[in-house]
C-alpha positions as CSV (number, residue, x, y, z in Angstrom):
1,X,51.7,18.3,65.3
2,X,54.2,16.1,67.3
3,X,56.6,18.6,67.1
4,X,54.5,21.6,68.6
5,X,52.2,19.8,70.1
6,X,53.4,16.6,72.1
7,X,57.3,17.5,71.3
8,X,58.0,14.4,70.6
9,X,59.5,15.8,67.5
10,X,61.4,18.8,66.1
11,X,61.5,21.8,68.0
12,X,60.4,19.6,70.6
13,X,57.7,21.9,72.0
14,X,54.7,21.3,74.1
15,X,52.0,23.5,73.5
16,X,49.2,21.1,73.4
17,X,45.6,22.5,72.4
18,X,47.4,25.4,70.5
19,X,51.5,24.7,69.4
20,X,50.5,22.8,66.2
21,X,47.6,25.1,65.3
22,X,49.3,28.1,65.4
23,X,52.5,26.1,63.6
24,X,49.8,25.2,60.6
25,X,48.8,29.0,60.8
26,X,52.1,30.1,59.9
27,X,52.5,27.6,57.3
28,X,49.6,28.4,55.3
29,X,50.2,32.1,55.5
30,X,54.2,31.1,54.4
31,X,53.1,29.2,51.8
32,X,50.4,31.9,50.7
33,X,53.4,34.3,50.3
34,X,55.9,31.9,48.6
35,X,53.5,31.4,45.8
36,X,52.8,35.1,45.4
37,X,56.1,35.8,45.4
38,X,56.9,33.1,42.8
39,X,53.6,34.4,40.7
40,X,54.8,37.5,40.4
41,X,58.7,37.6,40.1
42,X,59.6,34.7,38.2
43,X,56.4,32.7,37.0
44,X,56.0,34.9,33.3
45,X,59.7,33.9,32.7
46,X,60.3,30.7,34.1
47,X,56.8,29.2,33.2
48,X,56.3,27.2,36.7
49,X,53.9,26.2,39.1
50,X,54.1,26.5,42.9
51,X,51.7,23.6,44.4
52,X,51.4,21.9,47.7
53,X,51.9,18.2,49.0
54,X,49.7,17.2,51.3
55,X,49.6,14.2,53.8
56,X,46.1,12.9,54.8
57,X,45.1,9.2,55.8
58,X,41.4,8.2,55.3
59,X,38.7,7.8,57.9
60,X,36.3,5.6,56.9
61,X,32.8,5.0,59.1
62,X,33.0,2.5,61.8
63,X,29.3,1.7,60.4
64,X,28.5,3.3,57.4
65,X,24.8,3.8,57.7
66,X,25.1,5.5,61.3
67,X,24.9,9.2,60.1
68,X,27.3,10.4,63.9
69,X,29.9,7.4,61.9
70,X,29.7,9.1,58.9
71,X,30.0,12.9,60.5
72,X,33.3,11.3,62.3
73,X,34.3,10.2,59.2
74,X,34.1,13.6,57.5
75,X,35.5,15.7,60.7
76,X,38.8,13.4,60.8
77,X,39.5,14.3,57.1
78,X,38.5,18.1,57.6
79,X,40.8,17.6,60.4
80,X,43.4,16.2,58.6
81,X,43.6,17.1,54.6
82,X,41.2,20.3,55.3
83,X,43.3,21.9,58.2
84,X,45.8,22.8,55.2
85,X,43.6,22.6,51.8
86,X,40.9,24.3,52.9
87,X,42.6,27.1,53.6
88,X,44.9,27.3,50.4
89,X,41.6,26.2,48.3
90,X,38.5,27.7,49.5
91,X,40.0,30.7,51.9
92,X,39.6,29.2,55.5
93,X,39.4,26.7,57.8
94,X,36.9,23.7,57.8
95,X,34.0,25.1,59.4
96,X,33.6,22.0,61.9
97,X,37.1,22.4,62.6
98,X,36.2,26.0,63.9
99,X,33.2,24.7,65.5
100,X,34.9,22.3,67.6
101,X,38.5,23.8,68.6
102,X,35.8,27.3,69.3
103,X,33.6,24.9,71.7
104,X,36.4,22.8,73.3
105,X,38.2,26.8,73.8
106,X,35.1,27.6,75.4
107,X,34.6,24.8,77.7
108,X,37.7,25.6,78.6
109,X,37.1,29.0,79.4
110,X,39.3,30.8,77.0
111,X,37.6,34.3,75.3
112,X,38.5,32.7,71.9
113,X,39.2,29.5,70.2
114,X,42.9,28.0,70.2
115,X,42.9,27.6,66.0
116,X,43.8,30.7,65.3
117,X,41.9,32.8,62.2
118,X,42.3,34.5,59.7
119,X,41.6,38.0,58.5
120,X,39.5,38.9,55.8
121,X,42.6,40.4,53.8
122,X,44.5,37.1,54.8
123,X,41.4,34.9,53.6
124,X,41.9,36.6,49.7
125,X,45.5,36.6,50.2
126,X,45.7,32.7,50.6
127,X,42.9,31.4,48.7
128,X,44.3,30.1,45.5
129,X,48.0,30.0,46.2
130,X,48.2,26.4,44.7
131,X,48.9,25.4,41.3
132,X,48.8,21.6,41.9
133,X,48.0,19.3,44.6
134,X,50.1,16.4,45.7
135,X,48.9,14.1,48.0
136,X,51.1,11.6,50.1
137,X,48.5,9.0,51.9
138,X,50.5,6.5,54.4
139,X,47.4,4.6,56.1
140,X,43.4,4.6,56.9
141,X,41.8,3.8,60.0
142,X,37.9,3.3,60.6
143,X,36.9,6.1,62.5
144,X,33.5,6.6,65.1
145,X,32.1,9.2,67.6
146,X,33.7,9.4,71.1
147,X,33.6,12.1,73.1
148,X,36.1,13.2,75.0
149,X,35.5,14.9,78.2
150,X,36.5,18.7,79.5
151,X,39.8,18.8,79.5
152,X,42.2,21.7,81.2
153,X,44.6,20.7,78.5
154,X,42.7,19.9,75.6
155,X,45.1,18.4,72.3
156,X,44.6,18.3,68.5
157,X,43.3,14.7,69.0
158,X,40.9,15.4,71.6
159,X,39.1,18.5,70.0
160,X,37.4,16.0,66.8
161,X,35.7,13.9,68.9
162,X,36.5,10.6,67.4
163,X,38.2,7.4,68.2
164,X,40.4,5.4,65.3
165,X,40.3,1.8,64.8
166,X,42.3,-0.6,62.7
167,X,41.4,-4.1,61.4
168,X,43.8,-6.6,62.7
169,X,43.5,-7.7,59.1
170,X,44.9,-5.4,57.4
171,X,48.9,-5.7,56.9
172,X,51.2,-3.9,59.1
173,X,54.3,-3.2,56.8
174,X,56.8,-1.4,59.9
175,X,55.5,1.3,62.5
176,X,52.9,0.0,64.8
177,X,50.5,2.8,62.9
178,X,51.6,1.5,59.6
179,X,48.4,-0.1,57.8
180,X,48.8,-1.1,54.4
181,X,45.1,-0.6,53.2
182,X,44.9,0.8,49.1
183,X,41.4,1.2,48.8
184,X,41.5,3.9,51.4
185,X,44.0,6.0,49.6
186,X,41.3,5.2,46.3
187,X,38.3,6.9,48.8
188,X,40.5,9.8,49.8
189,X,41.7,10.7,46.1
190,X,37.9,10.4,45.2
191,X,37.0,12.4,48.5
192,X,39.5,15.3,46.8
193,X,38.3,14.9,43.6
């Protein structure tokens, strides 16, 4: 995302609202045809598996009996772990992620949504193409509605709708975004499981 979207990293592009979208798009599909590559030239004889890793920090509900808490919750790991497994795992996109990149697109005016889809052929193609799943989790954040208003240029982080907190409690290891907080790597692998 930072380095299609803000450029802050490598390639160092700017495409915000569509750059890391269409970046994920491609990697999904690349993936897709590594493992069906692997599956059917070298698999039988080497005896292998082709998985994914996948990097996903937990949301967890500003207030956990406030059902809009809760749905920010579950959008900012759809956004997150979803954008890629969900895909590879069930054929497609999170619906809520189409939802809300399709509505912020069309407040926007566009005549389609920035997250680019896939076709029916792509959908079978894709769906499946992991053996394993490795997750690397770095942090969690407490996560709660906000709405962001119309933007021109809309971003990744303004097309979920949520804000992220952190508890000043929590330790801070390095990087300013750097929480040390285990039980929300516990609630993610439980989330996947």
């Amino acid at each position: 995302e930072k380095g299609y979207e803000t450029g802050e990293h490598a390639p160092g592009l700017k495409l915000g609202g569509c750059g890391a979208y269409k970046a994920a798009h491609h990697i999904i599909k690349t993936h897709a045809k590594v493992w069906h590559s692997y599956n059917s030239t070298w698999r039988r004889e080497q005896r292998g598996m082709v998985g994914i890793s996948l990097t996903s920090g937990w949301g967890e509900p500003v207030d956990p009996h406030s059902q809009t808490d809760r749905d920010a919750a579950e959008r900012y790991i759809q956004f997150h772990l979803g954008w890629f497994a969900n895909p590879i795992y069930r054929g497609d996109y999170p619906e809520v992620m189409k939802n809300y990149v399709g509505k912020k697109s069309a407040q926007q005016g566009l005549g389609r949504s920035r997250l680019p889809t896939f076709s029916v052929q792509e959908k079978t193609y894709i769906k499946g193409t992991s053996d394993f799943l490795g997750i690397g989790h770095f942090t969690t954040r407490y996560v709660l509605q906000k709405n962001f208003p119309f933007l021109q240029v809309s971003s990744y982080h303004t097309d979920h709708d949520l804000a992220e907190l952190v508890d000043p409690s929590w330790p801070a290891p390095g990087p300013k975004w750097l929480y040390s907080v285990p039980w929300g790597f516990r609630r993610l692998l439980n989330f996947i499981k």
